[in-house]
SEZARO-168362 format. One line per field, with one value per residue (C-alpha): x negated, y negated, z negated. Coordinates in pm, 1 decimal. Layout:
% residues N
c1 = (X; ...);
c2 = (Y; ...);
c3 = (Z; ...);
This chain:
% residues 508
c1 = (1736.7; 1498.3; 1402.4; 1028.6; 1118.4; 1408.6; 1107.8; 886.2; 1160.0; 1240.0; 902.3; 818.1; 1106.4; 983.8; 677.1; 792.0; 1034.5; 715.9; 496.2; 747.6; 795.0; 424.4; 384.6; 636.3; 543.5; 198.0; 221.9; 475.6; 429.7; 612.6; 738.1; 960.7; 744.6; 700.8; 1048.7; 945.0; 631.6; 848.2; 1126.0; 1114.5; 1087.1; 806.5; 595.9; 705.5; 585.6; 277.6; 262.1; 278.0; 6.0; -207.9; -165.9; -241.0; -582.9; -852.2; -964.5; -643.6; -804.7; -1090.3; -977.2; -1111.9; -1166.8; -853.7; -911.4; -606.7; -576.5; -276.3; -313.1; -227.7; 68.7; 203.5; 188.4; 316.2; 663.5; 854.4; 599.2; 563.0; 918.8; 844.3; 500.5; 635.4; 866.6; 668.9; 444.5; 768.4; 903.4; 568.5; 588.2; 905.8; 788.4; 525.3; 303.1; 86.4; -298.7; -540.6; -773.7; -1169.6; -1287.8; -1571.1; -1874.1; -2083.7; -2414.8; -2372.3; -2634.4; -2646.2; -2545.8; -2889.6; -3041.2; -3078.9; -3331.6; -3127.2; -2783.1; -2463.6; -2207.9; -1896.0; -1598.9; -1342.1; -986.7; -769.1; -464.5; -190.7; -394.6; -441.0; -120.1; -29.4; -262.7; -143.2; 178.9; 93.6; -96.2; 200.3; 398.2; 74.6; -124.7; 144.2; 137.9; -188.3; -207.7; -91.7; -364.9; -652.0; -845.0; -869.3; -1197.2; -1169.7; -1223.8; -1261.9; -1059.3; -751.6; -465.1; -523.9; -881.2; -1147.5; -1591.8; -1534.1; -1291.9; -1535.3; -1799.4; -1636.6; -1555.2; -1936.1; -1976.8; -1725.0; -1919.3; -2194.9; -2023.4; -2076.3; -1741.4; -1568.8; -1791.4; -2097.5; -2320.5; -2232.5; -2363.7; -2452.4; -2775.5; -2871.0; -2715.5; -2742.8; -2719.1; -2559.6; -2668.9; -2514.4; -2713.6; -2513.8; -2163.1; -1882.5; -2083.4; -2072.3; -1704.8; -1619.5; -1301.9; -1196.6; -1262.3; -1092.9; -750.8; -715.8; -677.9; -468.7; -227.6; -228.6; 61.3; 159.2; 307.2; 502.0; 277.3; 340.3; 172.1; -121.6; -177.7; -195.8; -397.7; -717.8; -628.4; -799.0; -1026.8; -1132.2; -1103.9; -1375.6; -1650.7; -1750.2; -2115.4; -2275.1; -2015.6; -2002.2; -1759.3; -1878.4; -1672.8; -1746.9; -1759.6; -1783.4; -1713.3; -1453.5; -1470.9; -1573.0; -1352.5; -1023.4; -714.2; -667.8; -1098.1; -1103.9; -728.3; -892.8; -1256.8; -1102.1; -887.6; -1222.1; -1439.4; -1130.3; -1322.3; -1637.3; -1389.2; -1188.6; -1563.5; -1599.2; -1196.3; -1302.9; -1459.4; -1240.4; -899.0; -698.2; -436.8; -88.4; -268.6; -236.0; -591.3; -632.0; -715.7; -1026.6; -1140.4; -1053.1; -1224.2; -1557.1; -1549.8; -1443.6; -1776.1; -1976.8; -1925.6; -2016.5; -2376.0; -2241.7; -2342.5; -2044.5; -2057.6; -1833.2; -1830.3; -1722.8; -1674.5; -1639.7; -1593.6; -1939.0; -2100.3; -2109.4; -2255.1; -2242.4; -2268.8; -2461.8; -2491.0; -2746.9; -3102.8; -3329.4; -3330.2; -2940.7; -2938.2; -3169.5; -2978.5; -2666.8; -2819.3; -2897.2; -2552.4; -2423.9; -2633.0; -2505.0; -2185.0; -2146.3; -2338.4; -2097.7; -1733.2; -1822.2; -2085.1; -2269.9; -2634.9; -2753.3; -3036.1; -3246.3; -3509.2; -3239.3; -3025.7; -3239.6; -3164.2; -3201.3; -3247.6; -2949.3; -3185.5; -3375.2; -3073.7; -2965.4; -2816.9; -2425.0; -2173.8; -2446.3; -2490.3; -2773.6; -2644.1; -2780.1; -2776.7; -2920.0; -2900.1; -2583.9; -2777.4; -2518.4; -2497.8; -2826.1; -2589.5; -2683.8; -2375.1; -2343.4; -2419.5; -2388.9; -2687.1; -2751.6; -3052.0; -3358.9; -3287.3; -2981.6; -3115.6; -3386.5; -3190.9; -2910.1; -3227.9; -3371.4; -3025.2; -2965.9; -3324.9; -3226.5; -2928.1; -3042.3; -3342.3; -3132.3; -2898.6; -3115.1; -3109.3; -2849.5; -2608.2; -2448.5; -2539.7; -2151.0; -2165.8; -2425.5; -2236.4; -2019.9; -2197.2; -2303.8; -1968.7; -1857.7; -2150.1; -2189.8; -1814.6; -1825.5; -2105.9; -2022.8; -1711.1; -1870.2; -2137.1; -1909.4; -1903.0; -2269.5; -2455.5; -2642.5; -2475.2; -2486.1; -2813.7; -2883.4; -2615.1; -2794.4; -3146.7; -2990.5; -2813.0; -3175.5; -3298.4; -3050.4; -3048.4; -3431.4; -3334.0; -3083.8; -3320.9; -3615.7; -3363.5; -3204.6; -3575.3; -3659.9; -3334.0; -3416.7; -3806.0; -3830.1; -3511.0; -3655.4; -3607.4; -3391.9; -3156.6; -3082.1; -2990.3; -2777.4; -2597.2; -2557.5; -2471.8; -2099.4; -1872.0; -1883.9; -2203.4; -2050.7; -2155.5; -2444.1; -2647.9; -2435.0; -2513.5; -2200.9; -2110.3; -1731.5; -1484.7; -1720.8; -1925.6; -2142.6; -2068.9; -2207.5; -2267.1; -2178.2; -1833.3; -1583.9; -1823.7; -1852.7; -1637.9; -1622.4; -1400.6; -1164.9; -1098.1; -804.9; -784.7; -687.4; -359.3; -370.7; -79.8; -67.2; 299.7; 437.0; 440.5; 609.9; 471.2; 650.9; 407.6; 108.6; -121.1; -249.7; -551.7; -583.2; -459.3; -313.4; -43.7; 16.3; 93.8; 281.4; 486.4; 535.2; 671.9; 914.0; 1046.2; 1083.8; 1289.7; 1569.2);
c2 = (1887.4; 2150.7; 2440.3; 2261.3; 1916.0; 2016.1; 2216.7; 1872.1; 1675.7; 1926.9; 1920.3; 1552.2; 1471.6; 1716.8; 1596.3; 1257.5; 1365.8; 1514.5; 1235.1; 979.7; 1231.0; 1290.3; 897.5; 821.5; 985.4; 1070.0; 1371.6; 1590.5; 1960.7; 2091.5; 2419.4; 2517.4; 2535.6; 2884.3; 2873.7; 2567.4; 2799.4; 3083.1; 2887.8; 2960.5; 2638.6; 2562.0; 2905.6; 2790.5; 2434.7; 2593.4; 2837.4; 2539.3; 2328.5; 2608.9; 2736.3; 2384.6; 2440.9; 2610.1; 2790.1; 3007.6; 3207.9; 3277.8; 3656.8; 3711.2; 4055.3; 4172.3; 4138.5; 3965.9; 3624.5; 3423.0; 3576.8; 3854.2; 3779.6; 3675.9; 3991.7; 4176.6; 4309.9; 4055.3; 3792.8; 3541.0; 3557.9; 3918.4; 3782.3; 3478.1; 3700.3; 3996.1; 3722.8; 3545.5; 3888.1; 3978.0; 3666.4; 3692.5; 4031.4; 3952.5; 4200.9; 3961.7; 3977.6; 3753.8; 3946.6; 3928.4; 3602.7; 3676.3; 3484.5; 3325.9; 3103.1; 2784.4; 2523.8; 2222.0; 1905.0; 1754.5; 2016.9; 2261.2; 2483.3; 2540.2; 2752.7; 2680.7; 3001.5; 2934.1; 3174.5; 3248.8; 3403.0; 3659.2; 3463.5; 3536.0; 3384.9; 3120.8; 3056.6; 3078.7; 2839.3; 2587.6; 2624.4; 2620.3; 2288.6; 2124.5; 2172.7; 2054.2; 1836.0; 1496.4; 1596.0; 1566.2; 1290.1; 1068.5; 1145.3; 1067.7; 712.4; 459.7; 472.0; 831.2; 879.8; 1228.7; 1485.7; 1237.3; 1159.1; 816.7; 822.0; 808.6; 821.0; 474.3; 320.7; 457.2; 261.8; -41.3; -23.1; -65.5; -280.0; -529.3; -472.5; -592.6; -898.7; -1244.9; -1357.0; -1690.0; -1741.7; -1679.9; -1370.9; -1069.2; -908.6; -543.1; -521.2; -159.7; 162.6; 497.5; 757.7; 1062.1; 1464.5; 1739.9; 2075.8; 2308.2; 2142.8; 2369.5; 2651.0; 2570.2; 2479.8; 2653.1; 2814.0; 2805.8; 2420.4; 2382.1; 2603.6; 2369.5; 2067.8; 2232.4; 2301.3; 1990.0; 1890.5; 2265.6; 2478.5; 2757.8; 3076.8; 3211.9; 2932.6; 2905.6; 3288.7; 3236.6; 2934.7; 3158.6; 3430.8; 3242.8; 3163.3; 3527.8; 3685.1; 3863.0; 3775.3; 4040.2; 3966.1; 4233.1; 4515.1; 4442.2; 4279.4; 4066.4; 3854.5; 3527.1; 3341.6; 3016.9; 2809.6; 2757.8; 2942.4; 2686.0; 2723.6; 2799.3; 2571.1; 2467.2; 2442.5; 2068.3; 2006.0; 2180.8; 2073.6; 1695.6; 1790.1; 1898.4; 1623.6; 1366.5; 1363.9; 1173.1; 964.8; 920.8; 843.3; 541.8; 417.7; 133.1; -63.7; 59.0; 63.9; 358.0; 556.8; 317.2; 49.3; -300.8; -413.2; -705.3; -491.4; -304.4; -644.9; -817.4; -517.0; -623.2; -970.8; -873.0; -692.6; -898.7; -1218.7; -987.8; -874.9; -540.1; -354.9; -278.1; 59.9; 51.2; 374.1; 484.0; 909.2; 1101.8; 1472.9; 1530.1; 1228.0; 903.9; 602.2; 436.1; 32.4; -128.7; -504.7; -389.3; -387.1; -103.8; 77.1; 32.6; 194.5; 497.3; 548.2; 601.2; 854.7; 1030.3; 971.7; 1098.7; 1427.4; 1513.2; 1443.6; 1730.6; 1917.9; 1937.2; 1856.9; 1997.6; 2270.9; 2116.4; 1979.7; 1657.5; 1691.6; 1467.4; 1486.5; 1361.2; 1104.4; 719.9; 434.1; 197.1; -192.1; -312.4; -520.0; -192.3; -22.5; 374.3; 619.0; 713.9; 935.4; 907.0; 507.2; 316.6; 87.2; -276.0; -572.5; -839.0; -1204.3; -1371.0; -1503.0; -1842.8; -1916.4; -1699.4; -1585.6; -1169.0; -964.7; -625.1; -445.9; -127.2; 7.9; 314.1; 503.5; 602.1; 925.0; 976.3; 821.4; 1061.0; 1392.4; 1259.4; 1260.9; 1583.4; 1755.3; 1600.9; 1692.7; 2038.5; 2069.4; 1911.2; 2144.4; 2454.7; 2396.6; 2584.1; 2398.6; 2654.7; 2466.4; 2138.8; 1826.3; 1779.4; 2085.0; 1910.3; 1626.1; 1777.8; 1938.7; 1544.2; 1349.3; 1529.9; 1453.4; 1086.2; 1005.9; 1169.6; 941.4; 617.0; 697.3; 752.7; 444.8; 150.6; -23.6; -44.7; -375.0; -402.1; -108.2; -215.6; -299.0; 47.3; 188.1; 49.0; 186.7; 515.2; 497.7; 352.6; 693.2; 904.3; 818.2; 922.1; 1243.9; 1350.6; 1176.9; 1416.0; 1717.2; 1623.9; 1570.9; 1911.2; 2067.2; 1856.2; 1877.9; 1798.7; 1503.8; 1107.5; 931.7; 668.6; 957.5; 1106.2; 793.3; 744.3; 1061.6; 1096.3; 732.3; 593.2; 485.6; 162.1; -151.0; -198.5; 202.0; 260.6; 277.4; 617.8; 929.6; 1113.8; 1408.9; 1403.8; 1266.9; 1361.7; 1100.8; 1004.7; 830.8; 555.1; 512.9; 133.3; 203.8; 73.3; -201.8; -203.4; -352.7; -464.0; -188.5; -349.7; -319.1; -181.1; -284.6; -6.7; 89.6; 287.5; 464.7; 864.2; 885.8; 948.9; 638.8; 330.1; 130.6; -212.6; -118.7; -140.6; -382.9; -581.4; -856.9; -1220.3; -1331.4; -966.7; -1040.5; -1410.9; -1260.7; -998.5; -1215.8; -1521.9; -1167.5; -1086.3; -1450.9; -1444.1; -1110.0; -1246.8);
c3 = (2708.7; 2779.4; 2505.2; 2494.6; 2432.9; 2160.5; 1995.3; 2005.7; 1885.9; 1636.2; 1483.7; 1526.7; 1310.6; 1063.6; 1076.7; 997.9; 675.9; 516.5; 626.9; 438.7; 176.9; 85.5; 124.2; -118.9; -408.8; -429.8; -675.1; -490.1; -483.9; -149.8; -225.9; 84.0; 339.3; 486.5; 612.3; 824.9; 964.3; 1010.7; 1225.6; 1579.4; 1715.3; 1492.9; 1653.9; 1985.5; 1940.3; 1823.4; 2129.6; 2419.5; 2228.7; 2211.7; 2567.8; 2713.7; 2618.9; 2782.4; 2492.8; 2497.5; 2750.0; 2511.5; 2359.9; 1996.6; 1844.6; 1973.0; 2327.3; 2396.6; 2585.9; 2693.4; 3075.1; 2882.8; 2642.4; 2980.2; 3157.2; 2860.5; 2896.1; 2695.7; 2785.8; 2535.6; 2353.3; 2256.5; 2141.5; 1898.1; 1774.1; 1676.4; 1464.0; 1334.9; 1186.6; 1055.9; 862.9; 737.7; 591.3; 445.8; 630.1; 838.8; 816.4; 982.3; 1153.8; 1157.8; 1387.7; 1686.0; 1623.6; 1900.9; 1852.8; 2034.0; 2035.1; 1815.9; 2045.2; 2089.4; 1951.0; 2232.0; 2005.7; 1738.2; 1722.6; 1516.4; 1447.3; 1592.1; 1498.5; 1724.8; 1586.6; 1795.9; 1966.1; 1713.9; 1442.5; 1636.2; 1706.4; 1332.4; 1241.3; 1457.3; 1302.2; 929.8; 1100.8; 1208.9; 848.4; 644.2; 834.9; 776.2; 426.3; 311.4; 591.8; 367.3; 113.2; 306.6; 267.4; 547.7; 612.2; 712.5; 1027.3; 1165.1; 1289.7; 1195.4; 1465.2; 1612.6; 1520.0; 1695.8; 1624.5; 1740.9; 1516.1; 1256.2; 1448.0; 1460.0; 1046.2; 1007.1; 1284.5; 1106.4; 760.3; 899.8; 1062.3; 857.7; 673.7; 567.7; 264.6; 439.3; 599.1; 500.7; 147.8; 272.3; 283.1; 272.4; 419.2; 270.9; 552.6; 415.6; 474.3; 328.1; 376.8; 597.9; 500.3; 629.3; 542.9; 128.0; 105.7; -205.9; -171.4; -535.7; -518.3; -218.6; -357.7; -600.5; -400.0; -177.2; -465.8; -575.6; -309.1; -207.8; -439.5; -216.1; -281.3; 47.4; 227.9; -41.3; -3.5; 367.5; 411.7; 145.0; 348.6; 630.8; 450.3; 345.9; 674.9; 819.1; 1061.2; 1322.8; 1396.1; 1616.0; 1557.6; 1187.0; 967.8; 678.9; 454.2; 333.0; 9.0; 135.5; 401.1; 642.1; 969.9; 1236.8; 1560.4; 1358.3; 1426.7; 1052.7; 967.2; 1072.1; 811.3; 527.6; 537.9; 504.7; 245.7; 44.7; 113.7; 16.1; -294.1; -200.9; -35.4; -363.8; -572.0; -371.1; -388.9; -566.6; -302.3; -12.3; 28.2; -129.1; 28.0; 11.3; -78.4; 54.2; 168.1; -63.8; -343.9; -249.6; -148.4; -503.3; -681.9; -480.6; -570.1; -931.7; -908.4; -759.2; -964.0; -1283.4; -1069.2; -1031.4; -678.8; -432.8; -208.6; 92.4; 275.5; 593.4; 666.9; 1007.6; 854.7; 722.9; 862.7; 657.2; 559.5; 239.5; 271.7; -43.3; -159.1; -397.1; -459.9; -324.5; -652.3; -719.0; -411.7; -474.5; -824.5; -633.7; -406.0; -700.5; -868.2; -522.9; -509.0; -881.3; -821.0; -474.5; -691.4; -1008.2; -821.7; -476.3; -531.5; -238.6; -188.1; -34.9; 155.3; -44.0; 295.2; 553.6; 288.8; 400.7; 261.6; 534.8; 564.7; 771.9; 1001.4; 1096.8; 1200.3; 1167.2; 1350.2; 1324.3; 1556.1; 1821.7; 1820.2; 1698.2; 1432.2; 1362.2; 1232.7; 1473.1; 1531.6; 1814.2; 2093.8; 2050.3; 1711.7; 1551.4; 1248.0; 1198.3; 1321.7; 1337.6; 1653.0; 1849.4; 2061.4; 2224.3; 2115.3; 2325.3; 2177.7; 2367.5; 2712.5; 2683.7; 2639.3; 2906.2; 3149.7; 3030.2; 3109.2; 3461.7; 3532.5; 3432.9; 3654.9; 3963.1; 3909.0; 3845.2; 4149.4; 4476.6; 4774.3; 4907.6; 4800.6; 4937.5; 4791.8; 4731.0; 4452.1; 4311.8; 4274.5; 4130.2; 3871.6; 3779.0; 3822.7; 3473.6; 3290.2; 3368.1; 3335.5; 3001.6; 2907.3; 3013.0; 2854.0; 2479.4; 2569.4; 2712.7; 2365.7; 2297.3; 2337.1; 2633.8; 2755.3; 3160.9; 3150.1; 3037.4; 3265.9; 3586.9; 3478.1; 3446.1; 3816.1; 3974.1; 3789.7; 3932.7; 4243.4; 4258.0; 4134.2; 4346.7; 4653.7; 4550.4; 4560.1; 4916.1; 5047.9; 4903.5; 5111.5; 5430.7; 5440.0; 5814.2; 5840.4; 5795.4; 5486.2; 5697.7; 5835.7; 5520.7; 5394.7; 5695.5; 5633.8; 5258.7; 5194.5; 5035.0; 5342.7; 5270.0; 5270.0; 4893.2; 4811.4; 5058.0; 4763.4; 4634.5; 4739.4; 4874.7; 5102.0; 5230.3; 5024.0; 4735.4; 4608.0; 4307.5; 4053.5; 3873.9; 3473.9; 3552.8; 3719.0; 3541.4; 3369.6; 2982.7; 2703.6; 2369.8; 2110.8; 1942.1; 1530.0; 1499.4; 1122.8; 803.5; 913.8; 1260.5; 1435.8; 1308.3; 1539.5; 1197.2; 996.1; 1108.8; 1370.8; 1203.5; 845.6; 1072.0; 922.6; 1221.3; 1132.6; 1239.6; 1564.7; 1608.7; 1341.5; 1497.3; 1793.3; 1700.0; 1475.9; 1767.7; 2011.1; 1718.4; 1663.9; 2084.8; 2081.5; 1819.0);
């Protein structure tokens, strides 16, 4: 075998001892961990999953890149094991992160910091992610969502879509949604708070003084270092791993009503009827990092209480605020907005029960037209129309992509490609002032009568948002597939399970 896939093997099946491990027994302290950081395979691991990305070409304060690791005499051997003896003795320092202002997706006028670390700590963050991440894995809830392996914005999506769907015993009881904000989240993790959930399951010091180590270190903004008090630097490797380990705890305030970490899922769901048969209101919520939605069978002012219950609580356990301004409680039949989709509850066109349904919002059509506009606008009529193409292909397959599951979604998808076509025609009339409307068609058309509605140059052609046609994202129930946990323990709902079971019987 070659030396990469004996380092992936090696820290798979690492991965999956302290996934079982941390599953097993819920309060275990690991204590021998830095050794696992420190091995070489584990750095090297950490080394090919960081140069795969783009971002490795990115230099922080340091200057260096991976182009230039590469060129070093020694290359990168000499570089993993420079960091691997500094770990060993004790005498590595994260060094100050590079901030750059990026702006806020949809929100072109407004900036976010993003901090980006040198290489090395980089790469050591990557590995202290590969020894911790399966541990506290098996400590996050269900219906946790983000920045999780094997989930996805849309398996969050479909949670709530399902909520919303009627049930055996009738429509569903969720009447109410309370949209949750918390002002400038990532920015107010406390790191005392956060320390001592991370000690909860680690106890080897070198690791803990590490990981607040991270934390601490600097941020160079404009030729000046400043050090933080809060937050966790946005752009490191291990930000996403620790900022879910923190905000476990509104997950673990609402454990009652949803499933708990190795739980079976009949519980959660006898704890609701327990509840509801005594006139008590249920709260199902769903998380994506700091996005979430909290699900209410209650009355409008059960509903309000708990948005002031909720506020208290990040105020006393989290040290956080809710913005009080940007927290709705919403009628389910209105709909609300979540991970970019417009969700609501609206009647099937068959049998008129409500179901839950996914839509995308005018919101979203209207900025995707604002930035094509921009591009086609920006690109001068130097160029061919087969660069501007290709400026678009990326942006519309990225869409579609993200938009596929929504209701209605084709119908959508062709007004956008009638719309784009009249952009791109108004730019190729602006290039060829003089040339007929009939012979530009003629000459920018698809090859064949199937595509002589797309515009194409060459072998490059347009594409359209309804290529590839739209479909229907499937719930992929509690249990979903982390590579670490056992594929047989999957829980797999309704016909899923019969299936599965009938494929089982067929195999013996």
């Amino acid at each position: 075998m070659r030396s990469g896939a004996v380092n992936t093997a090696f820290v798979l099946d690492m991965q999956r001892k302290l996934y079982r491990w941390s599953t097993s027994d819920a309060d275990k302290a690991f204590a021998d961990l830095f050794n696992i950081v420190c091995d070489r395979r584990t750095l090297e691991e950490a080394w090919r999953r960081l140069a795969r990305n783009r971002g490795s070409q990115t230099p922080g304060t340091d200057g260096v890149s991976r182009s230039k690791v590469e060129a070093r005499s020694g290359g990168v051997a000499a570089f993993l094991m420079d960091i691997r003896e500094e770990l060993r003795h004790g005498i590595y320092r994260p060094e100050p992160v590079r901030q750059r202002l990026i702006p806020k997706p949809g929100r072109p006028d407004k900036m976010r910091p993003l901090g980006i670390p040198t290489l090395r700590d980089r790469l050591v963050q990557m590995a202290f992610k590969l020894v911790l991440e399966p541990i506290f894995e098996a400590d996050f809830y269900p219906t946790s969502y983000g920045f999780r392996r094997g989930r996805s914005t849309h398996d969050a999506l479909a949670k709530i879509q399902r909520r919303l769907h009627p049930t055996r015993s009738g429509p569903s009881e969720y009447r109410l949604v309370i949209e949750g904000d918390i002002k400038g989240c990532f920015d107010a993790v406390d790191h005392h708070v956060l320390m001592e959930r991370v000690r909860r399951r680690i106890s080897d010091r070198k690791v803990l003084r590490l990981v607040l180590a991270f934390l601490k270190a600097g941020i160079m903004v404009e030729g000046t270092v400043r050090h933080p008090v809060t937050g966790t630097p946005q752009g490191g490797i291990i930000s996403p791993l620790l900022a879910n380990v923190y905000l476990t705890a509104i997950d673990e305030r609402y454990g009652r009503w949803s499933q708990r970490p190795r739980e079976r899922p009949q519980a959660s769901a006898d704890r609701r009827h327990y509840d509801r048969q005594r006139g008590r209101p249920t709260f199902y919520m769903v998380r994506y990092a700091d996005d979430f939605v909290v699900c209410t069978d209650g009355t409008f002012e059960e509903a309000e209480a708990e948005k002031q219950a909720l506020a208290q609580f990040l105020r006393q356990e989290l040290r956080m605020e809710l913005s009080m301004e940007k927290t709705k409680i919403t009628a389910v039949e209105a709909g609300f907005d979540f991970l970019g989709y417009r969700v609501m509850q609206t009647k099937a066109r068959r049998t008129g029960r409500p179901v839950g349904n996914l839509f995308i919002p005018k919101g979203k059509l209207t900025d995707l037209r604002h930035k094509i506009k921009a591009r086609v606008r920006e690109t001068p009529t130097g160029r061919s129309l087969a660069y501007l193409i290709a400026t678009l292909n990326p942006v519309i397959t990225g869409w579609r992509t993200y938009y596929r599951y929504a209701t209605w979604a084709m119908r959508d998808f062709a007004a956008l490609d009638w719309w784009m076509r009249a952009r791109v025609w108004r730019w190729l009339r602006k290039k060829h002032r003089k040339t007929s409307r009939r012979e530009l068609d003629r000459r920018f058309s698809g090859a064949t009568p199937k595509d002589r509605w797309r515009w194409a140059e060459g072998s490059v052609a347009l594409r359209f948002f309804r290529d590839g046609g739209t479909c229907r994202f499937p719930h992929r129930g509690i249990r979903i597939s982390n590579g670490w946990n056992d594929p047989a323990e999957q829980y797999q709902p309704g016909a899923e399970r019969f299936w599965a079971s009938l494929n089982t019987l067929a195999k013996m």
